[in-house]
GUKELO-803426 format. One record per residue (C-alpha): residue number from 1; residue in three letters; x, y, z. Coordinates in steps of 0.05 Angstrom, whole numbers, plus 5000, padded with zeros to 4 digits. Layout:
! GUKELO-803426
pt num = NUM | residuo = ala | x = X | y = Y | z = Z;
...
This chain:
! GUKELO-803426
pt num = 1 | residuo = unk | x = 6728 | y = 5293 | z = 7649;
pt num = 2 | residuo = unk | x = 6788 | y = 5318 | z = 7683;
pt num = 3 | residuo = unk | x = 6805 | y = 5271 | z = 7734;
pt num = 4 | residuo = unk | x = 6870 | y = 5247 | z = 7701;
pt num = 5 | residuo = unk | x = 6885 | y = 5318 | z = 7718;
pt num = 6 | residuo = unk | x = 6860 | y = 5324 | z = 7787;
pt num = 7 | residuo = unk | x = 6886 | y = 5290 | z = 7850;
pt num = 8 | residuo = unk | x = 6843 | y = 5228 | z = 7867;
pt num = 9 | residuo = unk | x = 6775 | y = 5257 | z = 7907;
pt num = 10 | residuo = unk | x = 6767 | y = 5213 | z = 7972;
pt num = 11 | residuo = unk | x = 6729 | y = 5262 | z = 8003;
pt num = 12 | residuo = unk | x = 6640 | y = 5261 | z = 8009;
pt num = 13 | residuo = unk | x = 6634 | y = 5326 | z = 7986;
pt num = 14 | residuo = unk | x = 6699 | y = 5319 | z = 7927;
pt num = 15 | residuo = unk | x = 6641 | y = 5306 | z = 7878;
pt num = 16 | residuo = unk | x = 6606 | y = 5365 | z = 7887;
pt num = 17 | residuo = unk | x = 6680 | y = 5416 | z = 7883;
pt num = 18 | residuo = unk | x = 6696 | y = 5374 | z = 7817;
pt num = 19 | residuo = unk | x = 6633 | y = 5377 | z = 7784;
pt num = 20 | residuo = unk | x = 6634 | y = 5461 | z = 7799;
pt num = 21 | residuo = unk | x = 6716 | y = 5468 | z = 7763;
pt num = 22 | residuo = unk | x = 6702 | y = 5424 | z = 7711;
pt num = 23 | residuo = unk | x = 6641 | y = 5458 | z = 7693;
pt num = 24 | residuo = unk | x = 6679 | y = 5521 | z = 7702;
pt num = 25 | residuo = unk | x = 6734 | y = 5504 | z = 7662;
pt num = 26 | residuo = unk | x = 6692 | y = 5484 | z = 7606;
pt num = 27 | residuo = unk | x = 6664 | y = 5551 | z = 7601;
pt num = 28 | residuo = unk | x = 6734 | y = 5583 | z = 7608;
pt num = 29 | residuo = unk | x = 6767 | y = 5538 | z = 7557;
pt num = 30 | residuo = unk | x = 6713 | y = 5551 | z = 7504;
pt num = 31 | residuo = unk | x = 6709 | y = 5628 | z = 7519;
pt num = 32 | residuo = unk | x = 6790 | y = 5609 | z = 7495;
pt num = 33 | residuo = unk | x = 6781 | y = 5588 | z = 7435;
pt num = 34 | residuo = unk | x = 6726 | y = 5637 | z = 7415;
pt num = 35 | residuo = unk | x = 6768 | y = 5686 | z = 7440;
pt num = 36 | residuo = unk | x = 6833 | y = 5675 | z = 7400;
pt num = 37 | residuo = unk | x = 6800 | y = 5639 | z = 7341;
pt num = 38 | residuo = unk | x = 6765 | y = 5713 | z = 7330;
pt num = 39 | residuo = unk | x = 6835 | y = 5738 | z = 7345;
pt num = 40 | residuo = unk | x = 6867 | y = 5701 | z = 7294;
pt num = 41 | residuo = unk | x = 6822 | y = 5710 | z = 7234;
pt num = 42 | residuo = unk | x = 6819 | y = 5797 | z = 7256;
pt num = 43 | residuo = unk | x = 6896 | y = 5790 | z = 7240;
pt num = 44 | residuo = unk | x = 6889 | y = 5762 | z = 7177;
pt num = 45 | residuo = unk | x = 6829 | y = 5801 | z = 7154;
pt num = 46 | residuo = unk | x = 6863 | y = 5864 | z = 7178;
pt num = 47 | residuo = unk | x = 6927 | y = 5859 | z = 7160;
pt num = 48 | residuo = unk | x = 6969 | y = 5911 | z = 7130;
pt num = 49 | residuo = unk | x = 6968 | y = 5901 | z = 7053;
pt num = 50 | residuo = unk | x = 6995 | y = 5949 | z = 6991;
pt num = 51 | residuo = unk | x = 6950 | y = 6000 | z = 6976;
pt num = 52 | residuo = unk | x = 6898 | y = 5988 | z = 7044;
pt num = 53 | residuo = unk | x = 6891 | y = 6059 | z = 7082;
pt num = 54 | residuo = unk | x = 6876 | y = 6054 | z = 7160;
pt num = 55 | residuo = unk | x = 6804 | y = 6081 | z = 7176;
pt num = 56 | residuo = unk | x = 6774 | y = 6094 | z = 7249;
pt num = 57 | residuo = unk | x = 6705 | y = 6062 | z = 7269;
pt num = 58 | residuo = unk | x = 6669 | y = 6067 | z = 7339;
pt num = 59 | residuo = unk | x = 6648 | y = 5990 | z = 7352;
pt num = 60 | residuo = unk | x = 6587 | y = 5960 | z = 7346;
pt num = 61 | residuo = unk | x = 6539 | y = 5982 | z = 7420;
pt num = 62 | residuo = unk | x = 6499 | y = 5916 | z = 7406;
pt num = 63 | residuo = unk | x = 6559 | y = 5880 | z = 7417;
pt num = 64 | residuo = unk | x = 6586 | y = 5915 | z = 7472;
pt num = 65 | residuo = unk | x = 6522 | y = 5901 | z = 7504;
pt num = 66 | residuo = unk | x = 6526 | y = 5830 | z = 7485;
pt num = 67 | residuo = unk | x = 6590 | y = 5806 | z = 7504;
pt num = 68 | residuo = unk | x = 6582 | y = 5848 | z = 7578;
pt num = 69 | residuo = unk | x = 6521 | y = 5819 | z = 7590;
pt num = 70 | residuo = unk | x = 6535 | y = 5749 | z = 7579;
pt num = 71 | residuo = unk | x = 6599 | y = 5733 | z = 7612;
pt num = 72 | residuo = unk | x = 6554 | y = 5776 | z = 7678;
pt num = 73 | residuo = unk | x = 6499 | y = 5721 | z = 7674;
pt num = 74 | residuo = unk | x = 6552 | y = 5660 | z = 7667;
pt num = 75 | residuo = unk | x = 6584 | y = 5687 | z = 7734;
pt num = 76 | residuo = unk | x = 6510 | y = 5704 | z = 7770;
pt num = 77 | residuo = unk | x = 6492 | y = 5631 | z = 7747;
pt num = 78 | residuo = unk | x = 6555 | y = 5607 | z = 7771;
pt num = 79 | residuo = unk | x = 6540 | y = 5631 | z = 7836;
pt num = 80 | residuo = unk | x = 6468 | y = 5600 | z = 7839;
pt num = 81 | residuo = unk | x = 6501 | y = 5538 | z = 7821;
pt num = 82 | residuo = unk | x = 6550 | y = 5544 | z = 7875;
pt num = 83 | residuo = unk | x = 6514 | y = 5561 | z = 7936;
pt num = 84 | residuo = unk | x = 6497 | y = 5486 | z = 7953;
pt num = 85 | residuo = unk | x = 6565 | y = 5464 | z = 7967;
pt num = 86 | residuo = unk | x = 6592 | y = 5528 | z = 7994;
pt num = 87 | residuo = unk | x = 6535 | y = 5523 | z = 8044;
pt num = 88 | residuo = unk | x = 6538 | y = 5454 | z = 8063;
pt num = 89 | residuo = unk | x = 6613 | y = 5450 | z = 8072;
pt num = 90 | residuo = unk | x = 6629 | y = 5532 | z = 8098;
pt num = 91 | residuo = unk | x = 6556 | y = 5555 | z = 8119;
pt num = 92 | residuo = unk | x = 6515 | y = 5503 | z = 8157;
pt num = 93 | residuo = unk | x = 6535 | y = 5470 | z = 8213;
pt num = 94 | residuo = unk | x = 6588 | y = 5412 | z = 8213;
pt num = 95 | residuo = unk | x = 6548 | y = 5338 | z = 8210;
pt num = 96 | residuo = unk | x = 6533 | y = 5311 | z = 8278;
pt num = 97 | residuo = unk | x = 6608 | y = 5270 | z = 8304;
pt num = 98 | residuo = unk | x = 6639 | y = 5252 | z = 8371;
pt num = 99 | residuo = unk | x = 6712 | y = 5254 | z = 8326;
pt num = 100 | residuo = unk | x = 6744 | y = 5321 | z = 8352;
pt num = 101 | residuo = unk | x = 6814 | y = 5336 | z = 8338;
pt num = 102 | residuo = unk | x = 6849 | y = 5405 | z = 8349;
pt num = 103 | residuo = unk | x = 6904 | y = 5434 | z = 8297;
pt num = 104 | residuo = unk | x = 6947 | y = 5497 | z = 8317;
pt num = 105 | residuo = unk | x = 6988 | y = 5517 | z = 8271;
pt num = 106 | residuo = unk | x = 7053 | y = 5548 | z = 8279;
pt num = 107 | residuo = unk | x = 7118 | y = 5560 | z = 8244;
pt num = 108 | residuo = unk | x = 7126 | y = 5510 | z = 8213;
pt num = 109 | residuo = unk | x = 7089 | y = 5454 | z = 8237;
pt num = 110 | residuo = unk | x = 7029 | y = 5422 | z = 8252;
pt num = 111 | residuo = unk | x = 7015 | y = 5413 | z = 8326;
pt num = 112 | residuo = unk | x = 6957 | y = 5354 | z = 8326;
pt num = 113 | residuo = unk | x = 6923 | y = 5349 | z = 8391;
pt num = 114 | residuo = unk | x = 6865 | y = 5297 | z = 8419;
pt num = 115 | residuo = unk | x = 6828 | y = 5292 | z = 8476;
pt num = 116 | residuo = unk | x = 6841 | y = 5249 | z = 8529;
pt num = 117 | residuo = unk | x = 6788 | y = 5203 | z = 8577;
pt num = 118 | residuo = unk | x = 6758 | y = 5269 | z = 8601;
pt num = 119 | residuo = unk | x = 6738 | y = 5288 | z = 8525;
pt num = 120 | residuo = unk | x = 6765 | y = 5364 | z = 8532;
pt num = 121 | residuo = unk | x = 6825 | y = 5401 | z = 8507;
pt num = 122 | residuo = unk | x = 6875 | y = 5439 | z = 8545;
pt num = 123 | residuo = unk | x = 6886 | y = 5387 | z = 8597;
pt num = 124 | residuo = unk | x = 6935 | y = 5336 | z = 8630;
pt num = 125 | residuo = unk | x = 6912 | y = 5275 | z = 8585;
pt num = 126 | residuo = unk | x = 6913 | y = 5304 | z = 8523;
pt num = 127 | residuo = unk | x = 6969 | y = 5273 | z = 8467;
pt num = 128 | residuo = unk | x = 7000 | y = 5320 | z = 8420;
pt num = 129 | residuo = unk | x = 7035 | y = 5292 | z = 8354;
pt num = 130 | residuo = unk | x = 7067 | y = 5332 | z = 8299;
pt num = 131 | residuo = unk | x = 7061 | y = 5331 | z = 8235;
pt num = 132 | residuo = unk | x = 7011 | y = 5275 | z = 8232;
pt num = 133 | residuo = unk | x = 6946 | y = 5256 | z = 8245;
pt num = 134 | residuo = unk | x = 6905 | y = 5194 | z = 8250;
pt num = 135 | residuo = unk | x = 6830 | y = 5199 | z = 8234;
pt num = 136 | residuo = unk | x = 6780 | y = 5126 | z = 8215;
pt num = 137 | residuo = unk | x = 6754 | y = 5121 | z = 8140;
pt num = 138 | residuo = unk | x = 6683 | y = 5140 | z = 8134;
pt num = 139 | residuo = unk | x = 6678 | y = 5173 | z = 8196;
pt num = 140 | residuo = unk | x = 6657 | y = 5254 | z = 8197;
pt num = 141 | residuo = unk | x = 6717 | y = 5287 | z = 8231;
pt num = 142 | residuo = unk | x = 6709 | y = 5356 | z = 8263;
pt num = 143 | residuo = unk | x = 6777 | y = 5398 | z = 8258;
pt num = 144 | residuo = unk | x = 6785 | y = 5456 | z = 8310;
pt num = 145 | residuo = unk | x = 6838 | y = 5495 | z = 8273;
pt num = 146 | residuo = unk | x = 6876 | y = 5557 | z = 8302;
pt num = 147 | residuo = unk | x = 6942 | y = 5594 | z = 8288;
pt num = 148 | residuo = unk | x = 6992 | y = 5606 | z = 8333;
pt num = 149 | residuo = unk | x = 7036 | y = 5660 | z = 8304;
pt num = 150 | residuo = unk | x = 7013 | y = 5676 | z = 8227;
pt num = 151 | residuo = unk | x = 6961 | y = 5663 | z = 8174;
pt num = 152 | residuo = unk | x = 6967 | y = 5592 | z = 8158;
pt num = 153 | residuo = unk | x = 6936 | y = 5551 | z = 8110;
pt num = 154 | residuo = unk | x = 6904 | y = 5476 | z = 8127;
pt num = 155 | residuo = unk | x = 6905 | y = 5444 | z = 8053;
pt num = 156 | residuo = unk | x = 6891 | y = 5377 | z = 8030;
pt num = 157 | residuo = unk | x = 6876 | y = 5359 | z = 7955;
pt num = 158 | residuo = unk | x = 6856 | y = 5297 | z = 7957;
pt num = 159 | residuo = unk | x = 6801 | y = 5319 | z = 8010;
pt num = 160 | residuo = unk | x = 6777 | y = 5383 | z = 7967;
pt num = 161 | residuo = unk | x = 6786 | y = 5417 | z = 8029;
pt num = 162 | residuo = unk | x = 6827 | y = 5487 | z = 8045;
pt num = 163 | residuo = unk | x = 6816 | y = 5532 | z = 8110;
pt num = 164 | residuo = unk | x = 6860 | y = 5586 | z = 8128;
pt num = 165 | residuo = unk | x = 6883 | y = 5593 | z = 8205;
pt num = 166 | residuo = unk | x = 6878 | y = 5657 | z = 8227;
pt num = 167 | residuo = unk | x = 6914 | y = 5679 | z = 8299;
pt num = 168 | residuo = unk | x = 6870 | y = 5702 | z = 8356;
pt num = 169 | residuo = unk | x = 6807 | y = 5662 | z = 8321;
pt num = 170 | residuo = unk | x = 6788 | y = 5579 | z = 8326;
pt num = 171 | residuo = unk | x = 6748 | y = 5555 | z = 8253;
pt num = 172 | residuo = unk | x = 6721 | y = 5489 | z = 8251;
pt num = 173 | residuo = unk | x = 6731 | y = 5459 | z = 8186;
pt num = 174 | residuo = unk | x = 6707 | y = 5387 | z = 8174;
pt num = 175 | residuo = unk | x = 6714 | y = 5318 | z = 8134;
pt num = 176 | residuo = unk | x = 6698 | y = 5249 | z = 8117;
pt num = 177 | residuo = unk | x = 6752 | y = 5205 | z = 8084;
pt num = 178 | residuo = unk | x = 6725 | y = 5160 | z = 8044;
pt num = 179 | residuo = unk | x = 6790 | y = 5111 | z = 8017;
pt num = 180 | residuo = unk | x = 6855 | y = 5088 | z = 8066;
pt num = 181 | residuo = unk | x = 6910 | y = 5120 | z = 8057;
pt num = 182 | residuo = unk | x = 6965 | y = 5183 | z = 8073;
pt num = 183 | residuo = unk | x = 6949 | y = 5236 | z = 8048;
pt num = 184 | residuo = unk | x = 6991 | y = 5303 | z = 8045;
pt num = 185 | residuo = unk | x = 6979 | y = 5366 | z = 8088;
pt num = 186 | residuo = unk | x = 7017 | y = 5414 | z = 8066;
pt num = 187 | residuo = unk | x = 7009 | y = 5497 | z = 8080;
pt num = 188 | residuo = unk | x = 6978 | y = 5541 | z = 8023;
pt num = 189 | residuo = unk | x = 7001 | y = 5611 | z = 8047;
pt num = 190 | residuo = unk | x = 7056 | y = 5643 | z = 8052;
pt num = 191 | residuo = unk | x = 7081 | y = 5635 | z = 8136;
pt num = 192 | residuo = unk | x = 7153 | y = 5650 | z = 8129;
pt num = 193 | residuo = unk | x = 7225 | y = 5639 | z = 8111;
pt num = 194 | residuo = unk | x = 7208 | y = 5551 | z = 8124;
pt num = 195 | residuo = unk | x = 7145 | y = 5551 | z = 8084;
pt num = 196 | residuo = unk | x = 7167 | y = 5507 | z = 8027;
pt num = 197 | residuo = unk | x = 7181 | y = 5453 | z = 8089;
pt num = 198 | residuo = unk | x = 7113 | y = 5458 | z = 8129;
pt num = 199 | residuo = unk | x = 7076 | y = 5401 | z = 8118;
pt num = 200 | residuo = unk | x = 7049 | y = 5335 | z = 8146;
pt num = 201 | residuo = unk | x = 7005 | y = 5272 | z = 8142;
pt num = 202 | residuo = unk | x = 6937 | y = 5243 | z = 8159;
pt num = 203 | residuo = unk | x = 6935 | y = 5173 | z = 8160;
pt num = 204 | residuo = unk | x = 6858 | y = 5142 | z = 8136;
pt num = 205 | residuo = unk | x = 6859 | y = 5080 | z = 8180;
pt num = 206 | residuo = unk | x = 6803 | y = 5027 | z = 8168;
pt num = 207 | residuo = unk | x = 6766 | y = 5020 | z = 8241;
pt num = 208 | residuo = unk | x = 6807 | y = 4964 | z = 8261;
pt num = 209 | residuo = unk | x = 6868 | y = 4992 | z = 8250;
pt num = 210 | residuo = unk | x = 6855 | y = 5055 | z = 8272;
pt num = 211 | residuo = unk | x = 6830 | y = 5019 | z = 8334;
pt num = 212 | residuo = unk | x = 6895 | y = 4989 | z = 8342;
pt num = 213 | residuo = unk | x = 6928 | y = 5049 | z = 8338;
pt num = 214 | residuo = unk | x = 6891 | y = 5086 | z = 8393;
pt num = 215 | residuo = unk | x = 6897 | y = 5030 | z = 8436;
pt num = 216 | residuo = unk | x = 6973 | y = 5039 | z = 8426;
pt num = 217 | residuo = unk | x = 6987 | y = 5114 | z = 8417;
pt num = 218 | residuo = unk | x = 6925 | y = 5147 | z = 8460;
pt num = 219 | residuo = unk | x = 6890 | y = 5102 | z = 8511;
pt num = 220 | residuo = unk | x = 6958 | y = 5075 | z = 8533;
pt num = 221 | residuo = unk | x = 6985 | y = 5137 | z = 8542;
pt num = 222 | residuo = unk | x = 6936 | y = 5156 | z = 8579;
pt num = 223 | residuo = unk | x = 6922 | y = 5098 | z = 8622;
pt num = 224 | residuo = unk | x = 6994 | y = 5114 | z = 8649;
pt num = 225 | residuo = unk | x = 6978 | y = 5173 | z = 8681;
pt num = 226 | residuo = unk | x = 7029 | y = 5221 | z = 8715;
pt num = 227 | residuo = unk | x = 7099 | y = 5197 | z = 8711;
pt num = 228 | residuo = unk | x = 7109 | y = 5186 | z = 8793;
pt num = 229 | residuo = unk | x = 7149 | y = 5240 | z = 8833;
pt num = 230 | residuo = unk | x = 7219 | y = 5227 | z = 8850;
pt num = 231 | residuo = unk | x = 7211 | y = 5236 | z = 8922;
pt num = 232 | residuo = unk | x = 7140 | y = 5195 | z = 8921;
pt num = 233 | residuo = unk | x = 7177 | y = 5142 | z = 8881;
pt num = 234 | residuo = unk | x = 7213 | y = 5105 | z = 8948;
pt num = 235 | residuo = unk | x = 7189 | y = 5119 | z = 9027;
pt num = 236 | residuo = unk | x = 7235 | y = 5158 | z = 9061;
pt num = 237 | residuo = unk | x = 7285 | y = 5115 | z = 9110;
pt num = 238 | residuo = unk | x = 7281 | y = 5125 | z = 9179;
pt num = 239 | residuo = unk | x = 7342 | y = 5174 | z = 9204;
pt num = 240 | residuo = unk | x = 7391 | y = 5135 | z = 9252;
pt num = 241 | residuo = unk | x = 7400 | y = 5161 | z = 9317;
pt num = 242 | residuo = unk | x = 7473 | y = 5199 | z = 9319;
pt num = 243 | residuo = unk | x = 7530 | y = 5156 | z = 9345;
pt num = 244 | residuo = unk | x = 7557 | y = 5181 | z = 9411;
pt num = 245 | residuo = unk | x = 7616 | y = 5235 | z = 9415;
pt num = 246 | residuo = unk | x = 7688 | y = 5204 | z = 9428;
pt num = 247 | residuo = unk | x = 7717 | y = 5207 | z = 9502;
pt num = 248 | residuo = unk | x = 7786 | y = 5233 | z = 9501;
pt num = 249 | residuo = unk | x = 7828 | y = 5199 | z = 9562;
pt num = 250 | residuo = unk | x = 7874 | y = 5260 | z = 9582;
pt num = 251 | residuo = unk | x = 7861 | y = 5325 | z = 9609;
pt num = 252 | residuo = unk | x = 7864 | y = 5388 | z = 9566;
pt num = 253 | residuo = unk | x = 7932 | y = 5424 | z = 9557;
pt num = 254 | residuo = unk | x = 7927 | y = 5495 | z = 9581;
């Protein structure tokens, strides 16, 4: 109904978040209308006129009751309605993947880290990009997102998905891309005087480019190993034996 509205959903569980605000907004737009349509014809009933005297009532009670205990039951069904994708995407645990990828954020960028051979963060091998990262279509990606200075916020429209960062904690948020593409990531709280310019891209390879790019960016990287040692790089050179001291030929003046 409102996806000319919406930024295009290329995420598994888009469907779900769309279905709940479009629903949502149905009920809000028509509460709208009754709302000022009753508005509208109150001024013209009650308008001041020649002669008409100003007279106090109390309200109607069944109405009060009425329009309190509706608008409570919309929001309690609401809620029902709403549980099943708040618990599969916040609540339960993130679907089974071997695709880990860790974000710290920081003002204001991105820091994008994978694992290396060894499959564990924090060590030699790992890569570190900014700003971007690089993720296969159709494939359930596990995000272990962390702050390092303020609240930050991980944000991506077209995914349906937003996670705060919170210092001193690590959240896993999680996603499956379903369409190609690069997609914004911009922040969606308030970090700091460089907010506005905090943001960065994931790029939704197909498996054979994203293959490629691996091959090119992380398992060559790491097939390189250490960068050799200066002094390891050449064998040290024999030393050469001293040459002899000079004889003088005369005798020393006194």
């Amino acid at each position: 109904m409102l996806d000319w509205w919406l930024p295009e959903n290329v995420s598994t569980y888009g469907g779900e978040i769309d279905w709940l605000f479009h629903l949502i907004y149905a009920i809000t737009g028509v509460t709208a209308i009754l709302v000022f349509g009753a508005m509208l014809i109150f001024l013209v009933m009650y308008r001041d006129r020649p002669g008409r005297r100003a007279r106090y009532t109390h309200g109607n009670t069944t109405l009060e009751i009425v329009w309190t205990v509706v608008p409570a039951l919309i929001l309690v069904i609401l809620t029902f309605l709403s549980v099943p994708a708040w618990s599969k995407i916040k609540m339960q645990a993130p679907p089974p993947s071997d695709f880990v990828v860790q974000v710290t954020a920081k003002q204001f960028n991105w820091q994008v880290t994978y694992p290396g051979p060894d499959g564990k963060f924090g060590t030699d091998d790992d890569k570190t990009l900014l700003d971007e990262m690089h993720v296969p279509v159709n494939k359930v990606v596990h995000v272990n997102l962390r702050s390092q200075d303020v609240i930050h916020s991980f944000f991506v429209p077209q995914f349906r998905m937003k996670q705060d960062a919170v210092p001193g904690r690590q959240i896993v948020q999680w996603f499956e891309a379903t369409k190609p593409g690069k997609y914004e990531l911009p922040c969606a709280e308030l970090c700091g005087f460089g907010h506005s310019g905090m943001r960065g891209w994931i790029y939704v390879h197909t498996p054979d480019e994203y293959a490629k790019w691996a091959a090119e960016n992380l398992t060559a990287t790491a097939a390189g190993g250490e960068p050799q040692k200066a002094d390891e790089a050449k064998p040290t050179e024999p030393a050469k034996p001293a040459a002899p001291a000079a004889k003088t030929g005369g005798k020393a003046k006194r």
